[in-house]
Jmol script that loads the backbone (N, CA, C; Angstrom):
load data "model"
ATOM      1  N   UNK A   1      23.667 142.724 214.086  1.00  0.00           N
ATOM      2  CA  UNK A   1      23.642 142.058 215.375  1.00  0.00           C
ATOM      3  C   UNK A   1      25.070 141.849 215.843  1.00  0.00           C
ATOM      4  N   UNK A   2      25.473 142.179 217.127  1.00  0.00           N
ATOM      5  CA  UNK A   2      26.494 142.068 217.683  1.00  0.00           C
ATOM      6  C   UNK A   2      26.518 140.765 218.712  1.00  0.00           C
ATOM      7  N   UNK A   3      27.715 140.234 218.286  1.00  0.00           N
ATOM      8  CA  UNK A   3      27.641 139.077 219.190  1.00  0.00           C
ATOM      9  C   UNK A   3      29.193 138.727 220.355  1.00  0.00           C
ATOM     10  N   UNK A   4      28.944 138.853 221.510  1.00  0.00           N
ATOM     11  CA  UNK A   4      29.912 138.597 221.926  1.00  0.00           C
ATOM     12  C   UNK A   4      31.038 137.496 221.744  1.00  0.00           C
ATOM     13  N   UNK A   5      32.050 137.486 221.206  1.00  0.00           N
ATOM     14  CA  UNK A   5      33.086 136.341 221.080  1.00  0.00           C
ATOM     15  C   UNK A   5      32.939 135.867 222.546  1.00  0.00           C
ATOM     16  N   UNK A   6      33.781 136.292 223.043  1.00  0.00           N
ATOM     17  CA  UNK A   6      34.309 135.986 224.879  1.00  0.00           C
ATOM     18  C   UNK A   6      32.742 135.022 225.730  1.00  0.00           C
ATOM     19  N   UNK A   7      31.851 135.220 225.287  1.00  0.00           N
ATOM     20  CA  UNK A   7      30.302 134.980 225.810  1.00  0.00           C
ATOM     21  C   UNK A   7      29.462 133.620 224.717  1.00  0.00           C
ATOM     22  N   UNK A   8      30.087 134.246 224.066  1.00  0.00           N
ATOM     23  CA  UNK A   8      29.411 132.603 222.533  1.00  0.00           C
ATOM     24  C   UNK A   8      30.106 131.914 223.184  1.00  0.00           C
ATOM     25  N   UNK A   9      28.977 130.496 223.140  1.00  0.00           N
ATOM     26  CA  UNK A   9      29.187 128.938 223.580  1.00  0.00           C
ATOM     27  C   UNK A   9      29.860 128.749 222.483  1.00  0.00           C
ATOM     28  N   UNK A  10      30.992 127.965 223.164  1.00  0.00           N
ATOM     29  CA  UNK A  10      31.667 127.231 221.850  1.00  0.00           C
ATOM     30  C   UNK A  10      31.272 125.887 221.843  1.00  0.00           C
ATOM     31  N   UNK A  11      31.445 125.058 220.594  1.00  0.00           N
ATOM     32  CA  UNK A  11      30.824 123.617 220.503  1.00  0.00           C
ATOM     33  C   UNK A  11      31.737 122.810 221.371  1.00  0.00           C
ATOM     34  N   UNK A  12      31.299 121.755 221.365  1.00  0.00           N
ATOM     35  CA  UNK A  12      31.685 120.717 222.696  1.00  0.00           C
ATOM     36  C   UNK A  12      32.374 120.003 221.989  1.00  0.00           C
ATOM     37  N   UNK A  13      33.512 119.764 221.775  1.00  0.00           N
ATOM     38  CA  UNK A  13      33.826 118.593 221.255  1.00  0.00           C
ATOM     39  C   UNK A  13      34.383 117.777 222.085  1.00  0.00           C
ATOM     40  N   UNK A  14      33.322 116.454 221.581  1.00  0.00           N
ATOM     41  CA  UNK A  14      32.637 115.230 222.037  1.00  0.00           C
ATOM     42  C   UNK A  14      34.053 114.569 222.688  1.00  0.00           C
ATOM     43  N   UNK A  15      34.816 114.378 221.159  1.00  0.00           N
ATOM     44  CA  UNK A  15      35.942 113.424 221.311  1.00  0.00           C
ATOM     45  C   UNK A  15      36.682 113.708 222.630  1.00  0.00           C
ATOM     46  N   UNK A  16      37.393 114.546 222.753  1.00  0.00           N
ATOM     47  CA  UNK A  16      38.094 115.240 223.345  1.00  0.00           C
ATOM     48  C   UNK A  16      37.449 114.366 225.087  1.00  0.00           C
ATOM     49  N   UNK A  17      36.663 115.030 225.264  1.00  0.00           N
ATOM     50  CA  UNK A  17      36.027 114.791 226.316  1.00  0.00           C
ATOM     51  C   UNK A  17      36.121 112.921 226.716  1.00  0.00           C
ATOM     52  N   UNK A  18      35.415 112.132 225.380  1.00  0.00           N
ATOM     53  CA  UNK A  18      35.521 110.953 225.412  1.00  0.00           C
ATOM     54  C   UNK A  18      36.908 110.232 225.967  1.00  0.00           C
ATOM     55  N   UNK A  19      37.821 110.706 225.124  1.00  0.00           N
ATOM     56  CA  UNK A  19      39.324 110.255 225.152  1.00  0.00           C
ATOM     57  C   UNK A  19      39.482 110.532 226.395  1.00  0.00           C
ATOM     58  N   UNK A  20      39.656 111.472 227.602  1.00  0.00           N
ATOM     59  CA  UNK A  20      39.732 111.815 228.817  1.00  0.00           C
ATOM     60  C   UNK A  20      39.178 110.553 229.686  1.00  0.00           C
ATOM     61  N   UNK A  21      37.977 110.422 229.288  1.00  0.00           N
ATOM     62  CA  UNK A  21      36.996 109.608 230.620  1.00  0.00           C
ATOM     63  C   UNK A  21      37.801 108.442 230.045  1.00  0.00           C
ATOM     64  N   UNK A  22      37.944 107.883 228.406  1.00  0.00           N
ATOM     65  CA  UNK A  22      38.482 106.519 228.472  1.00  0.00           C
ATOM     66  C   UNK A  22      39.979 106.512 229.487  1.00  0.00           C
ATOM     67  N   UNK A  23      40.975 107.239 229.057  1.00  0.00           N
ATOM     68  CA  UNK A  23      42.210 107.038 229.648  1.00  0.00           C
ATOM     69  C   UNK A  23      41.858 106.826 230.848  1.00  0.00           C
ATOM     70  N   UNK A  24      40.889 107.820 231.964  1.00  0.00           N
ATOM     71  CA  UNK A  24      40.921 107.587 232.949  1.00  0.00           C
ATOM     72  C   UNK A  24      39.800 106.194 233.657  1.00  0.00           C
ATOM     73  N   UNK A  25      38.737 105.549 232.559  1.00  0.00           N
ATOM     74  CA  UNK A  25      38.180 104.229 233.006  1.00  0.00           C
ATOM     75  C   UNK A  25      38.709 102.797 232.434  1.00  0.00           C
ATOM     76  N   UNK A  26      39.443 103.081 231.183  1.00  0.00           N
ATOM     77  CA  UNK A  26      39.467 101.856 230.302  1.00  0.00           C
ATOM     78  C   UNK A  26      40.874 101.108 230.866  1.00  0.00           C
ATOM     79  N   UNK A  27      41.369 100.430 230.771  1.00  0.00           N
ATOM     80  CA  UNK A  27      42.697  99.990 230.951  1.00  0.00           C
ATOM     81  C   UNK A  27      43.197  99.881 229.132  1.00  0.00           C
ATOM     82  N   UNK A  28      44.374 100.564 229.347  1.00  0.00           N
ATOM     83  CA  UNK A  28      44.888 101.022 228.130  1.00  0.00           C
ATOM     84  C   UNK A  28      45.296  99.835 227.240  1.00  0.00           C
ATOM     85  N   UNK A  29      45.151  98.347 226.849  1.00  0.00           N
ATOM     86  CA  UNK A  29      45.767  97.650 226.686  1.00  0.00           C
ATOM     87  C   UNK A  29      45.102  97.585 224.851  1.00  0.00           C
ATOM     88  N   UNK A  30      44.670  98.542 224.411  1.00  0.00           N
ATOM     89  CA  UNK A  30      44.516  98.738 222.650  1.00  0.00           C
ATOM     90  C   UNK A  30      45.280  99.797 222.873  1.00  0.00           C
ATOM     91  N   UNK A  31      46.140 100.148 221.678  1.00  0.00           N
ATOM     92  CA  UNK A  31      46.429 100.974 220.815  1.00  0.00           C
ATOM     93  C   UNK A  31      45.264 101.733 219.834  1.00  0.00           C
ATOM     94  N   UNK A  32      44.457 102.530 220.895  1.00  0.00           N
ATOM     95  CA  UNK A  32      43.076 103.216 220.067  1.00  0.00           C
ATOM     96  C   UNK A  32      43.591 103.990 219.215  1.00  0.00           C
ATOM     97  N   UNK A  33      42.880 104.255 217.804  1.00  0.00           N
ATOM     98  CA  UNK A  33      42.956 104.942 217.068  1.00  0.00           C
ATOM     99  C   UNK A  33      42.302 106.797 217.829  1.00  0.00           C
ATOM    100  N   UNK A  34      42.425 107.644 217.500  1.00  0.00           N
ATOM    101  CA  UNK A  34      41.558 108.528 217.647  1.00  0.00           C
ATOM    102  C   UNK A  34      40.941 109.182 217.281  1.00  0.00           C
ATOM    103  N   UNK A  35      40.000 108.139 217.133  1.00  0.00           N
ATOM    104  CA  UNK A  35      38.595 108.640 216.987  1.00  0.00           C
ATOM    105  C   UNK A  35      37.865 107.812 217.882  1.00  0.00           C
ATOM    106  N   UNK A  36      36.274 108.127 218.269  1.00  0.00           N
ATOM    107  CA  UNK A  36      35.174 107.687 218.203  1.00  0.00           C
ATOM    108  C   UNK A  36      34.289 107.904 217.995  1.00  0.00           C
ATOM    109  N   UNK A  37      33.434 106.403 217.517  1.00  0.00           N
ATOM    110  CA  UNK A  37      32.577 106.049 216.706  1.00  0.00           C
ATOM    111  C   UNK A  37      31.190 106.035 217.725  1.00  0.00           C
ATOM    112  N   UNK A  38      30.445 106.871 216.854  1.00  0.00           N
ATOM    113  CA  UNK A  38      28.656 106.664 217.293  1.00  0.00           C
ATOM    114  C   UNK A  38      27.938 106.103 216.307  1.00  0.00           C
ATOM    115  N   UNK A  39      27.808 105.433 215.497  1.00  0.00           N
ATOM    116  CA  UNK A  39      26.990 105.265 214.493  1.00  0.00           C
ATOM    117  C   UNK A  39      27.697 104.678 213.307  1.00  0.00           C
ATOM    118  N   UNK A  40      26.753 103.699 212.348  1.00  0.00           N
ATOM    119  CA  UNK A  40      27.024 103.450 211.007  1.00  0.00           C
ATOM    120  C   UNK A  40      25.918 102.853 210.625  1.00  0.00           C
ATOM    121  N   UNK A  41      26.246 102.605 209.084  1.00  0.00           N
ATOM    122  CA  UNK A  41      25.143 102.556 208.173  1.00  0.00           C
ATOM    123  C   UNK A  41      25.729 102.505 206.787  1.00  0.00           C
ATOM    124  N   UNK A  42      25.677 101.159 206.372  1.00  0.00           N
ATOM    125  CA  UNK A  42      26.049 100.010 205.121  1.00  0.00           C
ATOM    126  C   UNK A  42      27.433 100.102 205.359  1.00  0.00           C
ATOM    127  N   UNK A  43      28.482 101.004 204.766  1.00  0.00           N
ATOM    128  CA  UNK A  43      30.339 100.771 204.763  1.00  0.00           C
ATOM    129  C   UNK A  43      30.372 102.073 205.585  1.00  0.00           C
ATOM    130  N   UNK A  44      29.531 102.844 205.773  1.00  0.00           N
ATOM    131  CA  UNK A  44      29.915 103.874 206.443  1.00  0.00           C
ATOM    132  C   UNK A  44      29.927 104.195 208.075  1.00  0.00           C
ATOM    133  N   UNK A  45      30.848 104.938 208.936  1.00  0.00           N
ATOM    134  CA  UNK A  45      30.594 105.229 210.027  1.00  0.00           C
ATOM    135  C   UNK A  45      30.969 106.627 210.290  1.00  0.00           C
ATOM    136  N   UNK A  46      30.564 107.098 211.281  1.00  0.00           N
ATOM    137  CA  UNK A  46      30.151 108.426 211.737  1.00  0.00           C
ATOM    138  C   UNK A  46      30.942 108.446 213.330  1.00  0.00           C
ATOM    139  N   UNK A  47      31.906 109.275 213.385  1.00  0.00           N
ATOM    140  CA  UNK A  47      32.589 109.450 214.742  1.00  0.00           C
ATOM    141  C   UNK A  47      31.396 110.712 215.550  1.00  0.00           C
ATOM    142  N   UNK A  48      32.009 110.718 216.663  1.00  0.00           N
ATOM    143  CA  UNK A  48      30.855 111.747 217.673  1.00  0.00           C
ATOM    144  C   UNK A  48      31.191 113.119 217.231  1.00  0.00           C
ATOM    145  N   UNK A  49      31.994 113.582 216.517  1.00  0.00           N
ATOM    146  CA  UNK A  49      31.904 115.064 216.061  1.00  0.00           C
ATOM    147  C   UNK A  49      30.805 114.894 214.770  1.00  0.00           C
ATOM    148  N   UNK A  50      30.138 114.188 213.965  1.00  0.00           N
ATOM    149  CA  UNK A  50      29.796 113.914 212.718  1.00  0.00           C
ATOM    150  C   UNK A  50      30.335 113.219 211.674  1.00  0.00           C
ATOM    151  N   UNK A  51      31.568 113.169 211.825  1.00  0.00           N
ATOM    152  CA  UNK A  51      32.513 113.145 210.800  1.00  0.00           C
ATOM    153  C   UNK A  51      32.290 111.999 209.675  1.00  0.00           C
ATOM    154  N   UNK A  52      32.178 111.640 208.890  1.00  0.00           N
ATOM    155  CA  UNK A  52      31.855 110.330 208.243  1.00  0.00           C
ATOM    156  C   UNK A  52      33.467 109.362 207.704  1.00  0.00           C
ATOM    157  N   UNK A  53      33.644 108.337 207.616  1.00  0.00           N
ATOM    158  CA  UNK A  53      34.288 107.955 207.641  1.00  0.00           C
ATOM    159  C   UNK A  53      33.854 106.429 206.657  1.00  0.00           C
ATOM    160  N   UNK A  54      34.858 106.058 205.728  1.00  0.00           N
ATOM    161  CA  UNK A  54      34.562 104.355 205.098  1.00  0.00           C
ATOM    162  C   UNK A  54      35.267 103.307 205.883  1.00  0.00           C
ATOM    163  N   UNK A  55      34.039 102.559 206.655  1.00  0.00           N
ATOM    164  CA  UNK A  55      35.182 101.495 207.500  1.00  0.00           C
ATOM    165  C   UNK A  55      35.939 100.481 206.861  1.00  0.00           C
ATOM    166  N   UNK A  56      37.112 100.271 206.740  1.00  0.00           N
ATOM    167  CA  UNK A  56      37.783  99.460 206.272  1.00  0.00           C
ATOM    168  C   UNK A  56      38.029  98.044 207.184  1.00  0.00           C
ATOM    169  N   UNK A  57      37.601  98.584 208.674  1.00  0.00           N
ATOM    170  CA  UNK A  57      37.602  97.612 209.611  1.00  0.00           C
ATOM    171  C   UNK A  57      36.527  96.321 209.963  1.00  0.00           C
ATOM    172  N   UNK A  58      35.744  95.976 208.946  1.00  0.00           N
ATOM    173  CA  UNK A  58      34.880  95.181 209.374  1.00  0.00           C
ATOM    174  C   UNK A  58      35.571  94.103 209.589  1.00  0.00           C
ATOM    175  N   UNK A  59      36.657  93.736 208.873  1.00  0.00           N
ATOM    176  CA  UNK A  59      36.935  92.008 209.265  1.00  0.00           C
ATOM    177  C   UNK A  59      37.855  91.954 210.708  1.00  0.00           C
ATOM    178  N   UNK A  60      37.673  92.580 211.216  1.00  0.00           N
ATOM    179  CA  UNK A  60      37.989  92.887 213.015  1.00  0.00           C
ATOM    180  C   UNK A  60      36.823  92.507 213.627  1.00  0.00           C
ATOM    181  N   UNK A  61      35.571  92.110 213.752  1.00  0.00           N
ATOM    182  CA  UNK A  61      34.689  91.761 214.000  1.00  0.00           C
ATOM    183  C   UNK A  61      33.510  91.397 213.474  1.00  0.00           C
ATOM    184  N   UNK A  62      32.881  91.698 213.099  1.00  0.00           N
ATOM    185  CA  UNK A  62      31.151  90.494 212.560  1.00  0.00           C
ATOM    186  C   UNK A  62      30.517  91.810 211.718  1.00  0.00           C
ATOM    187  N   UNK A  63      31.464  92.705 211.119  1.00  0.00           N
ATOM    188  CA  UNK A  63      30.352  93.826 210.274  1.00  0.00           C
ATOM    189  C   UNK A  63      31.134  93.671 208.892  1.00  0.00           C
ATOM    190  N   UNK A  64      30.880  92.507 207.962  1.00  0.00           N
ATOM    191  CA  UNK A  64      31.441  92.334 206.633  1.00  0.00           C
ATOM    192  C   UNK A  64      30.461  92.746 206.269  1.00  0.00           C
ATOM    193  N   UNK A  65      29.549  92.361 206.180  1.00  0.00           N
ATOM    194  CA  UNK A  65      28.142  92.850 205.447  1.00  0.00           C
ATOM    195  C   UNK A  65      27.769  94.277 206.059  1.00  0.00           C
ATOM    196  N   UNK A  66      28.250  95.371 206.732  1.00  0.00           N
ATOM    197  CA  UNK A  66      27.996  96.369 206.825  1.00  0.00           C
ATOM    198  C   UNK A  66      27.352  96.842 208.243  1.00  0.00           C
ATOM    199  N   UNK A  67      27.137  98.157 208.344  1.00  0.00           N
ATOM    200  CA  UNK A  67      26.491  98.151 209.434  1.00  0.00           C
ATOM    201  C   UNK A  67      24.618  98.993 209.428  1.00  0.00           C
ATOM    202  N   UNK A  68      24.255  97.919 209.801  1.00  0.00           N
ATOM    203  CA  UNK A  68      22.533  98.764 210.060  1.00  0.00           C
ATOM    204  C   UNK A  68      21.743  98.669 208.776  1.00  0.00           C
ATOM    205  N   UNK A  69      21.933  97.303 208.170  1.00  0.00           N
ATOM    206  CA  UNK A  69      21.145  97.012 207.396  1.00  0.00           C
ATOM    207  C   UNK A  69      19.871  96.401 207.305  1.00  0.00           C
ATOM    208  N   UNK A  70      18.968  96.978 206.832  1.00  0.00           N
ATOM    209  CA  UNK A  70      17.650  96.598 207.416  1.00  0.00           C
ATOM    210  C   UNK A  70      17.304  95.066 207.685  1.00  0.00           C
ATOM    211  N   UNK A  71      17.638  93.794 206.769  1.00  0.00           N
ATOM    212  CA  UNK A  71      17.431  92.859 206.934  1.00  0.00           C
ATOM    213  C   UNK A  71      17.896  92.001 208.452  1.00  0.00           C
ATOM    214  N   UNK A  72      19.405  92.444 208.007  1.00  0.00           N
ATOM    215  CA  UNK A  72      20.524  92.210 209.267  1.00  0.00           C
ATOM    216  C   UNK A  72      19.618  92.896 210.612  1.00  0.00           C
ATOM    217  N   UNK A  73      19.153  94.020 210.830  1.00  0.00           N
ATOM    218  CA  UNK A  73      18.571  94.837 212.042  1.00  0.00           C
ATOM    219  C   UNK A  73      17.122  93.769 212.513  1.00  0.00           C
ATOM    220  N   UNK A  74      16.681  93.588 211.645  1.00  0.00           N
ATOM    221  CA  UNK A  74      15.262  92.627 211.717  1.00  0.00           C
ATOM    222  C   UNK A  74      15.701  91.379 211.839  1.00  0.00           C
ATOM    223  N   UNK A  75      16.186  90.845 211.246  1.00  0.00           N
ATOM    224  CA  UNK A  75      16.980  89.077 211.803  1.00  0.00           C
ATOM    225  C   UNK A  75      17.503  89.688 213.367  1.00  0.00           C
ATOM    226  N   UNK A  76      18.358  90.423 214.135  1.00  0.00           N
ATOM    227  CA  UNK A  76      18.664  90.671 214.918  1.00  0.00           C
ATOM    228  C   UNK A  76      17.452  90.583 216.171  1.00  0.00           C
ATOM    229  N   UNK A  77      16.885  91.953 215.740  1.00  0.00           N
ATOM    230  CA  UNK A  77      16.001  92.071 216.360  1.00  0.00           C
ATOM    231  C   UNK A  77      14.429  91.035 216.902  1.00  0.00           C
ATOM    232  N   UNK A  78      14.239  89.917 216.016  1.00  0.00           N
ATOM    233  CA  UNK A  78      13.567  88.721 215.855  1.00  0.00           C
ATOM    234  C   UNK A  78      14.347  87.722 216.645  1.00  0.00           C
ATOM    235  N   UNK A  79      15.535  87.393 216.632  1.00  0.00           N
ATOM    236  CA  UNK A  79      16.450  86.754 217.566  1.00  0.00           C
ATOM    237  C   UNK A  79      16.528  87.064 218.798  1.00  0.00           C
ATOM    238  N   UNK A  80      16.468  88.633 219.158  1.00  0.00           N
ATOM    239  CA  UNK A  80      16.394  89.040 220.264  1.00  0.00           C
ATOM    240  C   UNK A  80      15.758  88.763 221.392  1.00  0.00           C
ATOM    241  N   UNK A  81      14.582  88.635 220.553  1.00  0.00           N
ATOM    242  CA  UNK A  81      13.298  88.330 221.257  1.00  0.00           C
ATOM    243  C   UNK A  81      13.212  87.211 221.646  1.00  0.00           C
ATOM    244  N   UNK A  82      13.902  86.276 220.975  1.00  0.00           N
ATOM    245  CA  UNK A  82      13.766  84.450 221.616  1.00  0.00           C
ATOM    246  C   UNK A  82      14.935  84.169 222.267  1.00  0.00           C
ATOM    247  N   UNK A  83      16.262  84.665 222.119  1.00  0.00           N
ATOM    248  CA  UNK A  83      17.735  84.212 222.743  1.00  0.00           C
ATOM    249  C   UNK A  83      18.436  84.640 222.462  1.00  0.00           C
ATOM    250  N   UNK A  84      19.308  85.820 223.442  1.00  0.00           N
ATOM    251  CA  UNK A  84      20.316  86.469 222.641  1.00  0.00           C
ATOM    252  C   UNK A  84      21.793  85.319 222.751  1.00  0.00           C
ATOM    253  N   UNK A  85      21.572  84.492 223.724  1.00  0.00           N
ATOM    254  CA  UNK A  85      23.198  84.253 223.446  1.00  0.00           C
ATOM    255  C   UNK A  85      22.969  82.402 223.823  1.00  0.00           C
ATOM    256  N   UNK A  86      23.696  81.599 223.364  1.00  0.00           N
ATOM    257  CA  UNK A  86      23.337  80.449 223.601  1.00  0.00           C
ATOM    258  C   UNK A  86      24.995  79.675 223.113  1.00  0.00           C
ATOM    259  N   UNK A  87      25.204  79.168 224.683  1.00  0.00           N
ATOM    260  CA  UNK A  87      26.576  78.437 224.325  1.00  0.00           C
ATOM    261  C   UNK A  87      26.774  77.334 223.082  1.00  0.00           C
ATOM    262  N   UNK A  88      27.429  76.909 222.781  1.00  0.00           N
ATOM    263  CA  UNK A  88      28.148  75.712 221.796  1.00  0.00           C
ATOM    264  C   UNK A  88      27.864  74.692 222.789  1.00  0.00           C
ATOM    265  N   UNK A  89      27.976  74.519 223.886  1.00  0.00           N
ATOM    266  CA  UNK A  89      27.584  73.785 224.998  1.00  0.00           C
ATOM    267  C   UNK A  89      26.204  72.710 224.513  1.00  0.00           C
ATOM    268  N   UNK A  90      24.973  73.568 223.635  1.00  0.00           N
ATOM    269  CA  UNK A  90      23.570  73.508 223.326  1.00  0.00           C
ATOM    270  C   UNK A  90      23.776  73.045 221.883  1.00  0.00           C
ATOM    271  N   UNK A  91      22.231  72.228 221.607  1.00  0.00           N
ATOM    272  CA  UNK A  91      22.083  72.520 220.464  1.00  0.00           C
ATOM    273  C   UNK A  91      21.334  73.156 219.880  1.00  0.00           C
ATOM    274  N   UNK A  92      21.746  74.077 218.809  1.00  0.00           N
ATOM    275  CA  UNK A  92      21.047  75.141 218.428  1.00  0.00           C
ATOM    276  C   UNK A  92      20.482  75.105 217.088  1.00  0.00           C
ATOM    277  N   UNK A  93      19.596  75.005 216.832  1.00  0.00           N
ATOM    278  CA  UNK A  93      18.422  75.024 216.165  1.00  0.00           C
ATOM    279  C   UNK A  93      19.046  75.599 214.386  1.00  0.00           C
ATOM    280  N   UNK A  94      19.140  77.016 214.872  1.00  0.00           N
ATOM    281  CA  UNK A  94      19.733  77.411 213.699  1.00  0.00           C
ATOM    282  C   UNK A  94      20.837  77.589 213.568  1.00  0.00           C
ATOM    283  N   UNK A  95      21.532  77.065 214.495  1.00  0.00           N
ATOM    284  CA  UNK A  95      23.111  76.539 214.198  1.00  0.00           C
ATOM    285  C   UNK A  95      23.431  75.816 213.184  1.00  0.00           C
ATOM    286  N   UNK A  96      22.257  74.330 213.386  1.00  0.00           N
ATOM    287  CA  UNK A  96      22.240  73.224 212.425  1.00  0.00           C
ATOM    288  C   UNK A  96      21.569  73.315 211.094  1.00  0.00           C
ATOM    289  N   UNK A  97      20.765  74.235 211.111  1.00  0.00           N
ATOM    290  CA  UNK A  97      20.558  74.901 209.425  1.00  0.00           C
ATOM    291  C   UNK A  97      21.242  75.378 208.874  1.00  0.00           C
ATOM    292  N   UNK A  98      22.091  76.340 209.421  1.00  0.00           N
ATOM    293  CA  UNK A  98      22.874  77.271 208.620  1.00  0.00           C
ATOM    294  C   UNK A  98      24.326  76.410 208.617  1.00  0.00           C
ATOM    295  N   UNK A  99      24.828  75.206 209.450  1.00  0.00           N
ATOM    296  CA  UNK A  99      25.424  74.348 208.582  1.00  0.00           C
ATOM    297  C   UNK A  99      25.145  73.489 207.696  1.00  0.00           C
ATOM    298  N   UNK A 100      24.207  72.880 207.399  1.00  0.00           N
ATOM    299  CA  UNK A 100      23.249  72.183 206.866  1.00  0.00           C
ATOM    300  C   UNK A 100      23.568  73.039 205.762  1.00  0.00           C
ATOM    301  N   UNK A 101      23.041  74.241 205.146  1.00  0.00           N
ATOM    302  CA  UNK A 101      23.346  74.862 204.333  1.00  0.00           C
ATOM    303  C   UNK A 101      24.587  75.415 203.730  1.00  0.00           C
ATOM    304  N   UNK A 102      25.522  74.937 204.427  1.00  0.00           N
ATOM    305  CA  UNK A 102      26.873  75.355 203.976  1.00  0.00           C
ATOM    306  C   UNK A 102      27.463  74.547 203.597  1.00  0.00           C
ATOM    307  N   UNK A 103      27.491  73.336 204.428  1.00  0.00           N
ATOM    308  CA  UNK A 103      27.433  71.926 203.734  1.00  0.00           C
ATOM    309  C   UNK A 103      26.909  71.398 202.373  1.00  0.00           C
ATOM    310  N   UNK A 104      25.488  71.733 202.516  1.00  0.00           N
ATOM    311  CA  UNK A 104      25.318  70.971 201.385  1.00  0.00           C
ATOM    312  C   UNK A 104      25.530  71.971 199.639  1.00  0.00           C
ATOM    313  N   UNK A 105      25.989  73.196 200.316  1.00  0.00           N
ATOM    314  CA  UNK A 105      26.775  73.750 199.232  1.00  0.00           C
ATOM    315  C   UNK A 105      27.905  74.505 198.873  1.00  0.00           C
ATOM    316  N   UNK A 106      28.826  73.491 199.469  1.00  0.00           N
ATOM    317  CA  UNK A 106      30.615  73.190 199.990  1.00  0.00           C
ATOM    318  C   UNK A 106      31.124  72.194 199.469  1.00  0.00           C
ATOM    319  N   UNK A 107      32.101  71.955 199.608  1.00  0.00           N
ATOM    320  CA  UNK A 107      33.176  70.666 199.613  1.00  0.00           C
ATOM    321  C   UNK A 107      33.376  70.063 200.667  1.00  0.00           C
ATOM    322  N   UNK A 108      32.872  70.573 202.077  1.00  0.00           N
ATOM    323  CA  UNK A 108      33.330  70.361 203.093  1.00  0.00           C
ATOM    324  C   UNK A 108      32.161  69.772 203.543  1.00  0.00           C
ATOM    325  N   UNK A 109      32.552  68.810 204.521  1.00  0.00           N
ATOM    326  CA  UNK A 109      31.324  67.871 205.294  1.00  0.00           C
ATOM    327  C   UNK A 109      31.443  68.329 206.627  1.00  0.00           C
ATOM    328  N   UNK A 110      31.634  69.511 206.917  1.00  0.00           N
ATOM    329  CA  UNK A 110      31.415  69.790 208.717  1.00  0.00           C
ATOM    330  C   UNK A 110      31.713  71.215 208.727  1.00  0.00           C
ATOM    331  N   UNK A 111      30.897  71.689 209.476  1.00  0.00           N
ATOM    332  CA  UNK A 111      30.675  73.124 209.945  1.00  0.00           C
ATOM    333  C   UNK A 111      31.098  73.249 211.273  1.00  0.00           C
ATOM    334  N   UNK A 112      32.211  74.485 211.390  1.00  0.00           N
ATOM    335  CA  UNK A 112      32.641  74.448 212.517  1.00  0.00           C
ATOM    336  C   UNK A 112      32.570  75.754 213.452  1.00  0.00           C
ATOM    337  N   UNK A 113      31.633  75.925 214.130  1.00  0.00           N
ATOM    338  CA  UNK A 113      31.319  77.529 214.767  1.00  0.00           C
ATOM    339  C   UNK A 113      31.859  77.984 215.844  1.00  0.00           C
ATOM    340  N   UNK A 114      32.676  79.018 216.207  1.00  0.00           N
ATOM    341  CA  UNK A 114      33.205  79.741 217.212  1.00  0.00           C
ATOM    342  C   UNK A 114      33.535  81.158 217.526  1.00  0.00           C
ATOM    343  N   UNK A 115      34.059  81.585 218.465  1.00  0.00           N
ATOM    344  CA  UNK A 115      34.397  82.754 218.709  1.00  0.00           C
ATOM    345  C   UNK A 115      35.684  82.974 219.554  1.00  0.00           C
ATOM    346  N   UNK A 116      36.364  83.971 219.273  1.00  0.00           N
ATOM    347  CA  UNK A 116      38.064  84.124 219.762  1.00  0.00           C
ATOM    348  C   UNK A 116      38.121  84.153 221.496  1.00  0.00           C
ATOM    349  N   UNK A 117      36.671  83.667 222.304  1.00  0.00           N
ATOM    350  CA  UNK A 117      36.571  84.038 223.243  1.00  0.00           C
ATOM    351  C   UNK A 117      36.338  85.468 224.027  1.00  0.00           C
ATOM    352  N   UNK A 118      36.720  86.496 223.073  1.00  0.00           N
ATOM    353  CA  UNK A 118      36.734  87.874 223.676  1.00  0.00           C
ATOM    354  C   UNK A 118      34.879  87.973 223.715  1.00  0.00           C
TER     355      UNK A 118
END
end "model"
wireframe off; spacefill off
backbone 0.3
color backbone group
């Protein structure tokens, strides 16, 4: 079988393309690495060519325990369904359990919950 070079689709690569639309929508104010990421699953992540990768980056945001773990996906997804977001403003239900529980197996007498604002 003969196959034309000049006429074969060549593969798309994803990145390439990605990096373009960001420069031209994002305002540049990270120092992006280059790559991007579609996917993960426990320490691992997967950029848009396939590529697999071990994230070393979880303590940059809320994936210490990994990503796409079934328990974590189902607690999520069960939350979802009743409130995704609820200020400090409120009191929250399982706010006060899960200090309650940290408390009473700590040294510390107060639980203090937040976010960097971003």
């Amino acid at each position: 079988m003969h196959v034309d070079t000049e006429k074969a689709v060549q593969p798309v690569d994803r990145f390439a393309t990605l990096q373009a639309d960001a420069a031209q929508y994002l305002v540049g104010s990270y120092g992006r690495w280059p790559i991007a990421l579609e996917r993960g699953e426990g320490a691992y992540v997967w950029d848009v060519n396939g590529k697999r990768y071990l994230d070393f980056t979880s303590g940059i945001a809320v994936t210490a325990l990994g990503h796409c773990h079934p328990a974590i996906v189902a607690a999520m997804d069960s939350q979802s369904r009743k409130l995704l977001h609820c200020s400090n403003l409120f009191i929250i239900p399982e706010q006060v359990a899960l200090a309650q529980l940290l408390i009473e197996n700590s040294q510390f007498a107060h639980a203090f919950f937040c976010n960097s604002g971003a």
